[in-house]
C-alpha positions in Angstrom: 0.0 0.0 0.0 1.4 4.0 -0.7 2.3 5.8 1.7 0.1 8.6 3.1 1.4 12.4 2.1 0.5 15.7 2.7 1.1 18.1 0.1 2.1 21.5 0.5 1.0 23.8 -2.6 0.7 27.4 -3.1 -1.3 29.6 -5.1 -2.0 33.0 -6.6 -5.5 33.3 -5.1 -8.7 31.9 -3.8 -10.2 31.5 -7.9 -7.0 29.5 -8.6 -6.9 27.6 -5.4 -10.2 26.5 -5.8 -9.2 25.3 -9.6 -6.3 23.2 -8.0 -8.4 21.8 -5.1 -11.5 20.6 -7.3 -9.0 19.1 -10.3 -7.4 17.0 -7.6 -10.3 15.6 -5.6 -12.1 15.1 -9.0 -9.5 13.3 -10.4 -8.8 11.5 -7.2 -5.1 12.7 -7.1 -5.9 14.0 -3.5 -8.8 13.2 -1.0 -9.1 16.4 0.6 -7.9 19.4 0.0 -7.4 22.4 2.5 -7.3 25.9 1.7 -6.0 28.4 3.7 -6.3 32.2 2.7 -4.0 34.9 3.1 -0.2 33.8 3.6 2.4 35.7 3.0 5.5 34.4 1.9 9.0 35.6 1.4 11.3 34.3 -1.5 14.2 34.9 -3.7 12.9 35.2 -7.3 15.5 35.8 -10.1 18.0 37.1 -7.9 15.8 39.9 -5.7 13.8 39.1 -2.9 9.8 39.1 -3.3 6.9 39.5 -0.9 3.8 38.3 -1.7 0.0 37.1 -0.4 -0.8 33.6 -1.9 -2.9 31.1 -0.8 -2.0 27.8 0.9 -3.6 24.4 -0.1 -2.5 21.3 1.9 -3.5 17.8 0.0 -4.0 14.5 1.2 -3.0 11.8 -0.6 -0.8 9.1 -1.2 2.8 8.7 -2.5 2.0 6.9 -5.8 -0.6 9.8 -6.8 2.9 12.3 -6.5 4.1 12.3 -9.8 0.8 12.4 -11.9 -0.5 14.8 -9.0 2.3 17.1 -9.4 2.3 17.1 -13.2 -1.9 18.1 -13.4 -1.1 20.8 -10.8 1.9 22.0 -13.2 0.0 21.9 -15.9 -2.8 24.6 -15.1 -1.4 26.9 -12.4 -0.4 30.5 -13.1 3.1 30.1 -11.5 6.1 29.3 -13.6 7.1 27.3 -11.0 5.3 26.7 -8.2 5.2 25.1 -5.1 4.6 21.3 -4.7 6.1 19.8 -1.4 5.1 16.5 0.1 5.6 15.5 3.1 5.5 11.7 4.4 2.5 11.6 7.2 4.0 9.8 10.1 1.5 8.8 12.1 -2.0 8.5 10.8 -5.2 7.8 12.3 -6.4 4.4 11.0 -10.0 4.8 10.3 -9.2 8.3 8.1 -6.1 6.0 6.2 -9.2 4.1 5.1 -11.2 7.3 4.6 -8.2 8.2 2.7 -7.4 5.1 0.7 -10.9 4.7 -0.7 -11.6 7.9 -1.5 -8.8 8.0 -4.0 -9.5 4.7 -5.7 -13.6 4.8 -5.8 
């Protein structure tokens, strides 16, 4: 069985996180998807530093959905490149693992 990720994804705005969060439950690339409004995040860009308010999305899902899961969001997000983390879930309540598992294979 894969092993349960969360990934970490960010976004222009609210429209665009939206996009990314229904193209990745409805294609079953992510169970769930959380979006949080408002960050602000602090980066080097082509050499100068860059301040900006984006959105945060955090996706469950599993580590053989990465690689499709991460080329879909590539494919329609504003960003040139943007931000796809994953991070391995270490410990993971068992009755949401099968929450989890189904809803990405149903």
């Amino acid at each position: 069985m894969s092993e349960p990720i969360v990934v970490f994804m960010t976004a222009a705005n609210g429209e665009e996180a939206a996009r990314l969060a229904d193209m990745l439950v409805g294609a079953r690339l992510a169970a769930c998807v959380q979006i949080l409004p408002e960050i602000e995040s602090v980066y080097r860009w082509k050499g100068a530093i860059r301040r900006e308010s984006e959105v945060l999305l955090l996706a469950k899902s599993t580590s053989d959905k990465f690689e499709e899961l991460d080329r879909e969001v590539r494919a329609i997000h504003s960003y040139e490149t943007p931000e796809i983390v994953a991070l391995p879930s270490s410990a993971i309540s068992e009755p949401y693992l099968k929450w989890l598992n189904e809803s990405l294979t149903h």
